[in-house]
C-alpha positions as CSV (number, residue, x, y, z in Angstrom):
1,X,-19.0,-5.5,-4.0
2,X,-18.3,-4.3,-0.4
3,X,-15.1,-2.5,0.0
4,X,-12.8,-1.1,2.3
5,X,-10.3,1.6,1.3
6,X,-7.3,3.0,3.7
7,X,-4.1,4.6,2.8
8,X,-1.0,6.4,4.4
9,X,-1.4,9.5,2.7
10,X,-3.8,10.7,4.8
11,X,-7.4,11.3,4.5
12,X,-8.1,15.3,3.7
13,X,-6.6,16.7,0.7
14,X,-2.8,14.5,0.2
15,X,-5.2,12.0,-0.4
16,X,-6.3,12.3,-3.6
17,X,-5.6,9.2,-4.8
18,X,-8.0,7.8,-2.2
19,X,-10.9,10.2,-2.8
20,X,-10.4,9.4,-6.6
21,X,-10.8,5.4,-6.2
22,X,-13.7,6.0,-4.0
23,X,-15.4,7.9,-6.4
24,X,-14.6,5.2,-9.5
25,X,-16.0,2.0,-7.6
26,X,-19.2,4.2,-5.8
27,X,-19.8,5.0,-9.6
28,X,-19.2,1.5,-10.5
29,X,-22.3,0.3,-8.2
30,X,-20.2,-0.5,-5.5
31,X,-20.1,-0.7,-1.5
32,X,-17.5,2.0,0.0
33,X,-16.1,2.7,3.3
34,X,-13.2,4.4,4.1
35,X,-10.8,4.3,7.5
36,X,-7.8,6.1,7.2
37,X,-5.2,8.4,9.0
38,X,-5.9,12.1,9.7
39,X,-2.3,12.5,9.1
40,X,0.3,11.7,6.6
41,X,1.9,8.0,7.5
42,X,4.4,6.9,5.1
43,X,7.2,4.4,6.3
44,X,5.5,3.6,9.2
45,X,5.0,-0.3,7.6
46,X,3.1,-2.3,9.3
47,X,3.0,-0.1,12.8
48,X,0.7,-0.6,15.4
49,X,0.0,1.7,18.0
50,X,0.0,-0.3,21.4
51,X,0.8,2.4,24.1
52,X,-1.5,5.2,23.3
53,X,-5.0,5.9,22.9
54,X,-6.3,6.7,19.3
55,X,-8.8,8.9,18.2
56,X,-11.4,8.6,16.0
57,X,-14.2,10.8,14.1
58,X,-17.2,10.1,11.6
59,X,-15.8,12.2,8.4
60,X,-18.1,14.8,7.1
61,X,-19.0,13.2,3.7
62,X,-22.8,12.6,2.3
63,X,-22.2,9.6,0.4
64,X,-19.6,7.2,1.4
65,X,-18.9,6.3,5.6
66,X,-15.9,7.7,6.0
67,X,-13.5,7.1,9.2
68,X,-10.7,9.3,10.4
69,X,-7.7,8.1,12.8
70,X,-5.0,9.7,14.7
71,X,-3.1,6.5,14.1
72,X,-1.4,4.1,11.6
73,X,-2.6,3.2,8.4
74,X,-2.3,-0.7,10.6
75,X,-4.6,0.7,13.2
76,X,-7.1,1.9,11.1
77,X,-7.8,-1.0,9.3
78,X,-7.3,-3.3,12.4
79,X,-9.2,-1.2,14.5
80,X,-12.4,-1.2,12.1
81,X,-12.1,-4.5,11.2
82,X,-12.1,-5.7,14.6
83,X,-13.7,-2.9,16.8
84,X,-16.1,-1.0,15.0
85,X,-17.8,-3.4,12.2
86,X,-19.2,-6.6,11.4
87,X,-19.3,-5.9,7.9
88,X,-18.1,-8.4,5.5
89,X,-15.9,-6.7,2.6
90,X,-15.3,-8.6,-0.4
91,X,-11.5,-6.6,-0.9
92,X,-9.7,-3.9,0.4
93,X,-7.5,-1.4,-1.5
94,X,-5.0,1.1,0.1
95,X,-4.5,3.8,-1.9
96,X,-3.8,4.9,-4.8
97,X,-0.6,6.5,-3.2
98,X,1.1,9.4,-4.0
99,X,5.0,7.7,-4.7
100,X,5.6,4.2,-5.8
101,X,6.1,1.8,-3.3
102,X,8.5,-0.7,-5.4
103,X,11.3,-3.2,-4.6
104,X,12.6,-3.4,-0.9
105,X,10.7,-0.4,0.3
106,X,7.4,-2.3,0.4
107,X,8.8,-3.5,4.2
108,X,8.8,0.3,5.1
109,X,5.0,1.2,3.5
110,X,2.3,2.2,5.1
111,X,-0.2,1.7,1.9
112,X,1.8,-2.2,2.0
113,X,1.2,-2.6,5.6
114,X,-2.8,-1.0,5.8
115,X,-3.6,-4.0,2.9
116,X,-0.8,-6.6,4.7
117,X,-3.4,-5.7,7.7
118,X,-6.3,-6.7,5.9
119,X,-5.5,-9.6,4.2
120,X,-4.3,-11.1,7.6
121,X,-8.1,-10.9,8.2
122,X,-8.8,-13.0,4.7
123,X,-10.0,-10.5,2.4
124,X,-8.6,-10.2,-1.0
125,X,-6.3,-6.8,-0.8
126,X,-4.7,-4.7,-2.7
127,X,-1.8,-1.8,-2.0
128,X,-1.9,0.6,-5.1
129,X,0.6,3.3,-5.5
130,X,1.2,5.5,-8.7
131,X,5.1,7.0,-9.2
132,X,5.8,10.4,-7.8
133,X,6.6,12.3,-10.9
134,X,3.7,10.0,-12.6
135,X,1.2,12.4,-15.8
136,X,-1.3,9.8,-15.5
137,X,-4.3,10.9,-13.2
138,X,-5.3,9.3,-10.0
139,X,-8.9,9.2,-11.9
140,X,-7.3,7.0,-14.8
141,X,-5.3,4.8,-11.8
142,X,-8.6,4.7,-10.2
143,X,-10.5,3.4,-13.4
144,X,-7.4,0.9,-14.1
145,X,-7.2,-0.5,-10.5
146,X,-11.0,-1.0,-10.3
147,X,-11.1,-3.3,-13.6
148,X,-7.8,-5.3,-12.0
149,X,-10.3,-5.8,-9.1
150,X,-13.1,-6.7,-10.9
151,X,-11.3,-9.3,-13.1
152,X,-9.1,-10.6,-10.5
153,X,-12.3,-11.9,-8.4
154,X,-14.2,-13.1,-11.1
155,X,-11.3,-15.9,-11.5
156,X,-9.4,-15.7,-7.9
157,X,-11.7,-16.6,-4.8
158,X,-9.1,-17.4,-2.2
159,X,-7.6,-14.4,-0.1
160,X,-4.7,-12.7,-2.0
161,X,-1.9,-9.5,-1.4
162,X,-1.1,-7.6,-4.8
163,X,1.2,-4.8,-4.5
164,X,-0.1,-2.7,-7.9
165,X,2.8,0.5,-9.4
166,X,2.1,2.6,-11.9
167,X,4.5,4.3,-13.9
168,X,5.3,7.7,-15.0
169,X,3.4,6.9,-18.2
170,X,2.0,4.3,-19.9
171,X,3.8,1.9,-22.7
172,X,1.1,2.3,-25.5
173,X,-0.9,5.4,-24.0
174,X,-3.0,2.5,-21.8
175,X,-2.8,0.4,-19.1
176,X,-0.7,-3.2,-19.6
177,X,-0.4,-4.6,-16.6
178,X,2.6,-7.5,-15.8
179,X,3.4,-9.9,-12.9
180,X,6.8,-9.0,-11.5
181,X,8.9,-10.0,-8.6
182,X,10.4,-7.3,-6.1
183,X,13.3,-5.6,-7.5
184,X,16.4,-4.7,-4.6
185,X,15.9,-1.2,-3.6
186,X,18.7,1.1,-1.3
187,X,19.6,4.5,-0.8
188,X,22.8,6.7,-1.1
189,X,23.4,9.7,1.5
190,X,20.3,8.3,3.3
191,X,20.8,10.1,6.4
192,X,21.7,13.6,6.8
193,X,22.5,15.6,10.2
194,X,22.5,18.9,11.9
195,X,22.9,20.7,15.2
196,X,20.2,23.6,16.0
197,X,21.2,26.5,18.2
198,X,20.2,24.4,21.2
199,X,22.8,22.0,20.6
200,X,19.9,19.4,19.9
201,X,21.5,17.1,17.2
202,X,19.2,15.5,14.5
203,X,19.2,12.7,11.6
204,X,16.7,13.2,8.3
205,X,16.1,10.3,6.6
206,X,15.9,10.7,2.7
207,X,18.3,10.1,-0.1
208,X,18.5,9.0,-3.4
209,X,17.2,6.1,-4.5
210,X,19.7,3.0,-5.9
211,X,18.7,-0.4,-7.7
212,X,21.0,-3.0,-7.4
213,X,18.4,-5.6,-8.9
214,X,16.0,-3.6,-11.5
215,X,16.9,-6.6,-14.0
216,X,14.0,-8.1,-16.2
217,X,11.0,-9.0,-14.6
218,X,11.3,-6.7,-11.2
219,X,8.6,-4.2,-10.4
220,X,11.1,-1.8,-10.6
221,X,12.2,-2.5,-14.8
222,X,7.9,-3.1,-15.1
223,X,7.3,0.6,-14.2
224,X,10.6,2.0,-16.0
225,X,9.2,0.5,-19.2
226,X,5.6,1.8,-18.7
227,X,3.8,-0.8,-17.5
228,X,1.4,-1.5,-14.3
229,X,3.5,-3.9,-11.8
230,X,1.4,-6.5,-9.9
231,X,3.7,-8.0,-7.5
232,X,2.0,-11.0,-5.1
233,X,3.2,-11.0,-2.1
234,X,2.4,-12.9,1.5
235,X,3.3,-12.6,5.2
236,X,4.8,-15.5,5.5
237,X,8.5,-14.4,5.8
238,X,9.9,-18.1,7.2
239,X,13.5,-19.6,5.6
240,X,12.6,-22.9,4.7
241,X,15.7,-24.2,3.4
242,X,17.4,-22.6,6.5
243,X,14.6,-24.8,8.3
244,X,15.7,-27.6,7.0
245,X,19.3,-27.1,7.5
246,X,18.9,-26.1,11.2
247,X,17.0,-30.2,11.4
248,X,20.1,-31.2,10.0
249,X,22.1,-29.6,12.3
250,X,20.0,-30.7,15.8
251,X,19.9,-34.3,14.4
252,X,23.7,-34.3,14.2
């Protein structure tokens, strides 16, 4: 297979997880090219950059074309995609992230938004994160995500959006992975602010993570209980029963 790979971790040495799922599916026999950010990304969701110019460099690799991006994990997938190749990939994985990208937050990932980004261009895509404090390698996620792949075509021909989690170890000492739903994800003490000696006055963003819906069958109980979360998910993000009250409510 052909296959692109981005990510939001960045594509020197916080991404690991991406260098580690190249290496897996170039092993495998398969097609890989990279475009990524230079920098580190996270939250920036499905961010385009539309007021700047973005640079770009060939990265120094022997085996695998390799694309590096002073921009969003959005714009490097967009801008290859559309500006740089007529390649035709058969997926694209964004990835393996360093941090779960579960519940609610997957409206503020980059990894979510560089495969949201590709599948808007019909290819099958998948956004692949691994939990922060996680003893499973990024060589064993790596393995595990490419035979989800490879599986998932062999049965699944239309384009599709999986958001894959791993947990912090597996159930049975191997991968079980389980369809799940998005759990509700918020924060306490989110924002934090100080003053520097300036007088300049600044917000952090950060906090502690809260589940108000971790119930059975979110990814968020999935990954607490040691399996792999696969969560479908699609850009459509219409109310249709709010549609079909508002017809109601013009006919009346």
């Amino acid at each position: 297979m052909n296959i692109l790979l981005s990510n939001d971790d960045g594509i020197y040495f916080t991404g690991a997880g991406l260098w580690a799922l190249a290496t897996v599916l170039k092993n495998r026999g398969h097609a890989v090219t990279i475009a990524a950010p230079v920098n580190q990304q996270s939250g920036m969701g499905h961010a385009l950059s539309i007021r700047r110019e973005i640079e770009y460099k060939r990265f120094d690799h022997p085996e695998i074309e390799a694309w590096a991006f002073d921009g969003t994990p959005t714009d490097c997938v967009k801008i290859y995609l559309e500006g740089m190749s007529s390649k035709k990939f058969d997926a694209m994985i964004s990835g393996i992230n360093d941090g779960a990208n579960l519940a609610t937050d997957v409206l503020y990932s980059g990894t979510v938004g560089a495969a949201l980004e590709s599948f808007l261009h019909a290819i099958p895509s998948l956004a692949v994160s691994r939990d922060k404090d996680s003893t499973i390698p990024f060589e064993t996620c790596a393995a595990a995500t490419a035979d989800y792949l490879e599986k998932i075509l062999s049965v699944k021909r239309e384009p599709f959006l999986h958001n894959i989690n791993f947990p912090k170890n597996f159930r049975a000492d191997k991968p079980k992975f389980v369809s799940t739903r998005l759990g509700q994800r918020d924060y306490i003490n989110a924002f934090t602010s100080h003053t520097d000696d300036a007088g300049r006055a600044y917000f952090r963003i950060g906090g502690t993570a809260y589940d108000s819906d971790a119930g059975e069958g979110t990814d968020i109980y999935a990954t607490q209980n040691g399996f792999v979360s696969v969560t479908p998910l699609h850009c459509d993000t219409a109310d249709y029963d709010a549609i079909v009250e508002l017809r109601q409510i013009f006919r009346g």
